[in-house]
ROLUM-654821 format. One line per 5 residues: for each residue x, y, z of C-alpha. Coordinates in pm, whole numbers, plus 50000, padded with zeros to 5 digits. Example, Ala and Ser with C-alpha at 12.3 -4.5 7.8 and 13.67 -1.06 7.14 Angstrom:
# ROLUM-654821
51230,49550,50780 | 51367,49894,50714 .
END
This chain:
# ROLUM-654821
57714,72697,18132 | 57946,72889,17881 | 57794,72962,17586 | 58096,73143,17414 | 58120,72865,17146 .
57809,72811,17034 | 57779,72739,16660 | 57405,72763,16635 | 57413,73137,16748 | 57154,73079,17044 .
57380,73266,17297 | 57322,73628,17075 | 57033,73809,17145 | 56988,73811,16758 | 56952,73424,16763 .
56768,73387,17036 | 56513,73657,16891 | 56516,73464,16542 | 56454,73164,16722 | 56141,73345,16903 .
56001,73471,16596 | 56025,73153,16399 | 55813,73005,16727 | 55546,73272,16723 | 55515,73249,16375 .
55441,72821,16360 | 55195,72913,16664 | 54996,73126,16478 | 54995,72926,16137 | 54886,72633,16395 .
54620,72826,16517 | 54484,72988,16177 | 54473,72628,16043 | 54284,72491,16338 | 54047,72728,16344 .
53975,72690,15988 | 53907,72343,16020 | 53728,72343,16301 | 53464,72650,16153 | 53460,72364,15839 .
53337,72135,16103 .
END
């Protein structure tokens, strides 16, 4: 699988680390939420 061309920028390690971080983050602003509401609850 060549990856040389890849216009998103997935095959850096700088994308792939953006891509990571922007994961993490929506995980923990799940979780915070969640919680929230469920301690409402």
């Amino acid at each position: 699988m060549d990856l040389t061309g890849d216009p998103t920028g997935f095959s850096s390690p700088l994308g792939q680390l953006v891509v990571l971080a922007a994961l993490l983050t929506s995980l923990v602003l799940l979780l915070r939420w969640w919680w929230q509401n469920r301690g409402k609850g």
